[in-house]
C-alpha positions, 0 to 999 in steps of 0.5 A: 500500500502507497502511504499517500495522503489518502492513506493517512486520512482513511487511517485517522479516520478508522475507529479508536474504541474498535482499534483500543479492542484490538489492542485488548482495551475495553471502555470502563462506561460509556454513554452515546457521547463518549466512552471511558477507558483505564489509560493505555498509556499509563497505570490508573485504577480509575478512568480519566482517558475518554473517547469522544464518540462524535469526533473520534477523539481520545483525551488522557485528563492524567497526561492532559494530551490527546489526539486521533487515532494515528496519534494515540497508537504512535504514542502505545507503540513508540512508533513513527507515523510510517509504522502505525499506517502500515499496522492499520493498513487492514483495518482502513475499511472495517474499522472506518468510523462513522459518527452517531446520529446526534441530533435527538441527543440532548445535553448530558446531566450536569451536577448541580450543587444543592446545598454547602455546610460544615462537615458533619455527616457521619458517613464523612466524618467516618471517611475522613477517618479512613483516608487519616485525616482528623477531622478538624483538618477536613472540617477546616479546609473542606465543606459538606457538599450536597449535590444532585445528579440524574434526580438523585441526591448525594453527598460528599466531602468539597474542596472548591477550586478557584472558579467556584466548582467542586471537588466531590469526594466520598467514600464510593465515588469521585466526581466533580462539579463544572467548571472544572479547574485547580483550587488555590489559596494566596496568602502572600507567603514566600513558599507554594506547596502544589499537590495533585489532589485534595487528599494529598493536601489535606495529608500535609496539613495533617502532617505539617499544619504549620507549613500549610498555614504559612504558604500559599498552595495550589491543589491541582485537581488534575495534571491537566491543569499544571501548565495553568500555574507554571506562571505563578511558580517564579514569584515563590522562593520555594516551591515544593510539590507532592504528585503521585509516584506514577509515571505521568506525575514523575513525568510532571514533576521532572518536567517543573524540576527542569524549567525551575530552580525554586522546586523541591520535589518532595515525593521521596517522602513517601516513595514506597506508595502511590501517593502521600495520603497512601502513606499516610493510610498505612504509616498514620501520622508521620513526621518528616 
């Protein structure tokens, strides 16, 4: 076959979900917009990569890359451009994707936020309880969020980001509330502690309050949002970071490492597990 530039159109346009199926990736839910998988790019035990279904696009939220098809296999492979066209070669015509029809589709749910009270669940207080973190910490730095979802109503414990979304966590499921983006507090401090996610800041405040009560920080929420606050890291003296031990934060964290000299990576602390509040978990209330 002559990769020509009609190759490579045809080649893009064959189907990510049947091509994920070949490679032995299965969507972990799905819905007639988008389908989501466990990352075939890195390790996860809850699905961030999506696959848009309309567009037949793939986005990695743990990464924050995405692309076609062509794109999505080069990186699995580390293949060139040539390679992955002649393994889809055979696949050109029973692969070829054809989007839905989504005119009677309407707009996907949303979380709607329906009340914001002080922690006092027991069934949170319980959660707090097993994730480490006292209860005066939660109760400081989160709130009790009721929100509602498909006509039901839930509860979990928030951290809300800086454009008035929510981070929802409780003991059986993870969400989040629009808009999505990284929650922050500034103080004017001459230290910033960034973390990946909310359990992760509430362990340092459970570990060392005093170094969260006398530094600005930053909680992620989603690697995806790292180059959002590469812009804010200069002004601090020192600025120390606490993303998970898998590849895509050791890739973010080397990546802050070489563009700043003010950054300490602080995740030899807990270099054995996951993440810090992983640690945490296991080890209880250690000092540094």
């Amino acid at each position: 076959m002559e990769l020509n530039q009609l190759s490579w159109r045809s080649a893009r346009n064959i189907c990510i979900v049947k091509i994920l199926a070949k490679l032995g990736h299965y969507p972990t839910r799905k819905s007639e917009k988008e389908a989501w998988f466990l990352s075939p790019l890195r390790s996860e035990t809850q699905a961030s990569f999506s696959v848009s279904l309309i567009k037949n696009l793939w986005f990695d939220f743990g990464l924050g890359i995405g692309g076609n098809t062509i794109d999505l296999i080069m990186i699995m492979k580390s293949w060139s451009a040539r390679e992955v066209l002649e393994f889809l070669e055979h696949d050109i015509g029973s692969f070829s994707f054809s989007p839905p029809d989504v005119a009677h589709l309407s707009k996907e749910p949303e979380i709607q936020v329906l009340d914001v009270q002080i922690i006092k669940l027991h069934a949170l207080i319980d959660y707090l309880n097993f994730r480490n973190i006292p209860f005066e910490i939660g109760r400081k730095y989160c709130r009790q969020v009721w929100y509602g979802f498909k006509g039901k109503r839930f509860f979990a414990i928030g951290l809300q980001n800086y454009k008035g979304g929510w981070e929802l966590r409780n003991r059986y499921y993870k969400t989040s509330s629009s808009p999505k983006t990284y929650s922050s507090f500034e103080r004017g401090a001459k230290n910033l502690l960034i973390t990946e996610g909310m359990f992760d800041f509430l362990s340092v405040a459970t570990i060392d309050e005093d170094l969260v009560q006398n530094s600005d920080y930053i909680i992620l929420n989603s690697l995806a949002f790292l180059d959002r606050i590469k812009m804010l890291i200069p002004k601090y003296d020192k600025v120390l970071i606490y993303l998970d031990n898998d590849s895509a934060g050791k890739k973010a964290a080397t990546s802050l490492l070489n563009l700043f000299d003010n950054v300490t990576d602080c995740s030899d602390l807990y270099r054995a597990y996951k993440d810090l509040n992983e640690k945490l978990q296991s080890e209880g209330c250690w000092k540094k």
